[in-house]
N, C-alpha and C positions, 0 to 999 in steps of 0.2 A: 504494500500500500504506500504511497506519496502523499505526506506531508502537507497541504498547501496554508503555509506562514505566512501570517499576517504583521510584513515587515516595519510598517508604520505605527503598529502600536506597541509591537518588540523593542524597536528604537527609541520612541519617545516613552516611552515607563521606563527604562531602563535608564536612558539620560536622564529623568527626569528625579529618578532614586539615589542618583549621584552629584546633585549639585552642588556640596559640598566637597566630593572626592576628587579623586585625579582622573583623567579620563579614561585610564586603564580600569580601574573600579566598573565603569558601567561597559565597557568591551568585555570584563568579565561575566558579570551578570547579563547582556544580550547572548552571547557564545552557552551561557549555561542553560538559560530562560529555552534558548534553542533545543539543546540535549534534554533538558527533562522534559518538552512537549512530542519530544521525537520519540524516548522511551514510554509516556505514559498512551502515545498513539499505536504503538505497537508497529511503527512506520518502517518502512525499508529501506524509504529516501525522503527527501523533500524538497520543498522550492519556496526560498522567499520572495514575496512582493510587497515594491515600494511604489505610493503614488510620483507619479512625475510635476510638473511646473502647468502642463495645460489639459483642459479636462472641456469637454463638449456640451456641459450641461449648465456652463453660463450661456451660451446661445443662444436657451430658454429663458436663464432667468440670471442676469448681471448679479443681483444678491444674494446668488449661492453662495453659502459656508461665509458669505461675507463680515460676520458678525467676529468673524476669525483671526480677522485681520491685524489686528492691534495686539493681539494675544501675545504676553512674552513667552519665548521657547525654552527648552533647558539650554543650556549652553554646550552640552556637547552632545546633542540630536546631529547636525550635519558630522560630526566625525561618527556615530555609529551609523548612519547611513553610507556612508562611506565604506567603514568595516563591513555593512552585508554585505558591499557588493565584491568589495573586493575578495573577500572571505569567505563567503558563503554563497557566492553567488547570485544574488540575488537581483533580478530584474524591476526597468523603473519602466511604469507605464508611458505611456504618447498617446495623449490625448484624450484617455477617462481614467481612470482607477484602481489604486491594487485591488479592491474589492470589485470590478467588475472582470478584473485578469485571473483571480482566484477561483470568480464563479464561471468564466471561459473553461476555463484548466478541468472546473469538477463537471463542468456542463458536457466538452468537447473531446475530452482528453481519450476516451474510445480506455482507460483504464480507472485502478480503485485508487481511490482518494478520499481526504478528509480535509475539511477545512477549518485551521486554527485559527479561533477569531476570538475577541471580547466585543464583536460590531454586530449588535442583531439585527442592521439590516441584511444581514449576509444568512440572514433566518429566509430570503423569500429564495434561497437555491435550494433545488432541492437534493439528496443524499445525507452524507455522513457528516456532522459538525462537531467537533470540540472546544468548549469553553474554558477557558483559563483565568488563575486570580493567582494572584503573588503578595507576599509582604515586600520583597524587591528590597529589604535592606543588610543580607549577609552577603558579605564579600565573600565565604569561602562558599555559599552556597543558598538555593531559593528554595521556598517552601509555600505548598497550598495554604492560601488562607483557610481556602475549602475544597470542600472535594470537585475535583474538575467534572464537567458534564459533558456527555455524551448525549446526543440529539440523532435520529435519523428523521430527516424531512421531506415528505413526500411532496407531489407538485401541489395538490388541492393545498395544505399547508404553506408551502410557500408564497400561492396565489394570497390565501387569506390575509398571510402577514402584510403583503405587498399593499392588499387593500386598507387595513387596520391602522399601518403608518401611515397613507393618505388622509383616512378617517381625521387621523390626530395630529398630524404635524411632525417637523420632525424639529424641536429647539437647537440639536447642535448643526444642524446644519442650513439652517436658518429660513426653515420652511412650513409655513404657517397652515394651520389646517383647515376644514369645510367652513369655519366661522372667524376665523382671523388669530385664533390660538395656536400656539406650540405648546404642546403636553407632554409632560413625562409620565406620569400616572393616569389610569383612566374616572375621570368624577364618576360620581355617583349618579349623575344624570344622565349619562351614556353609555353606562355599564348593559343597559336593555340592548342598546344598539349595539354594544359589541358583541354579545351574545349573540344578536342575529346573524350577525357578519359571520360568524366562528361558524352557525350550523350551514351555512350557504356552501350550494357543491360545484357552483358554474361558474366562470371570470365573469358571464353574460349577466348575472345577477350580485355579485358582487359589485361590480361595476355601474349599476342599474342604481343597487341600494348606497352607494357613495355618493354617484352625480346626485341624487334626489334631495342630500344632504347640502349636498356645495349650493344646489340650485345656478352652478354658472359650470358650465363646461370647460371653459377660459382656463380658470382658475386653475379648476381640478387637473387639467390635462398639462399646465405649465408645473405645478408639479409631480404629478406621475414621470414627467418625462426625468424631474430631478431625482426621483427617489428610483426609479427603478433600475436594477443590478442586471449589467448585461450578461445573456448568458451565450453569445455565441459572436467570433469578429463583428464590427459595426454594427451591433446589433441596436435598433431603439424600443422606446415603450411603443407600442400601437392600440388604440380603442379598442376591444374584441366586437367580433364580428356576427351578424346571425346569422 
């Protein structure tokens, strides 16, 4: 089975547990973070991915992730991006996403794979996913906070999710939902709604039961096209069809 690492958030937890340390500190902790998600996957191989500088889905909407912007980084994020790549290998997308290059790889790859992420959008692909959590602060070595999880996600599943974060928003990424919210938790108001959403088995209705919410197609569709996870070269989101 193949590994597929989610090299953007390996990087920045790892620099970001070292800001204090010397930069050798978090090359060790990324290099280890590496090794025990490889062992607890029971993996053969792997493959990290790092986002690249341009992505296709401000074309939709100029305020993607814009919120981002100003955000301070750790300071030695660009040297462990550096270290995957030159170490580990690790490839940097052109022109969408490590998250949409990881769900190509588990979509297209024509073999077994698992995707190591803490990114639940990477919940709308569907197959094998493992979840990862670290305390991130021994030098000689890392430890679950908790116990890691293992996920199999079927397509209906990942459809749902796909539709549940349009439902809601997405705050980090700075995309507002069917009433002008970004949510993290789901209120108590909507919790009927989502329940509907979860027993739904068609995109055709899925879909149906979202736009009814948004009441603007506009909207909804500028961001479906941001949240949705490519799963095949130049792939886009499309309306389903009847």
């Amino acid at each position: 089975m193949i590994c597929l690492l989610d090299g953007d958030l390996i990087a920045y937890r790892c620099a970001a547990s070292a800001e204090k340390d010397p930069v050798e500190i978090a090359i060790h902790r990324a290099d280890d973070l590496i090794n025990h998600i490889v062992a607890d996957t029971s993996s053969d191989s792997y493959r990290v991915f790092l986002t690249g500088s341009s992505n296709y889905r401000l074309g939709y909407n100029p305020e993607y992730k814009a919120n981002r912007k100003d955000m301070p980084k750790p300071q030695w994020l660009q040297q462990l991006r550096e270290h995957l790549v030159v170490e580990h290998g690790a490839s940097v997308s052109d022109g969408n996403e490590a998250d949409d290059e990881m769900a190509i790889a588990q979509c297209t790859g024509g073999v077994d794979t698992i995707i190591a992420s803490l990114d639940k959008d990477l919940l709308q692909i569907p197959g094998k996913h493992f979840s990862w959590e670290i305390r991130g602060t021994s030098v000689k070595g890392l430890e679950w906070i908790k116990p890691a999880t293992f996920r199999d996600v079927s397509v209906v599943d990942g459809l749902r999710h796909f539709y549940f974060q349009l439902l809601m928003g997405d705050r980090t990424d700075n995309i507002f939902g069917f009433d002008g919210v970004a949510r993290e938790k789901v209120p108590k108001f909507l919790e009927g709604d989502v329940a509907y959403l979860m027993s739904l088995e068609t995109e055709k209705d899925m879909y149906n039961f979202v736009l009814e919410k948004y009441g603007d197609h506009v909207l909804m569709h500028m961001n479906a096209h941001c949240l949705y996870i490519q799963k095949k070269n130049s792939d886009r989101w499309e309306p389903p069809i009847d």
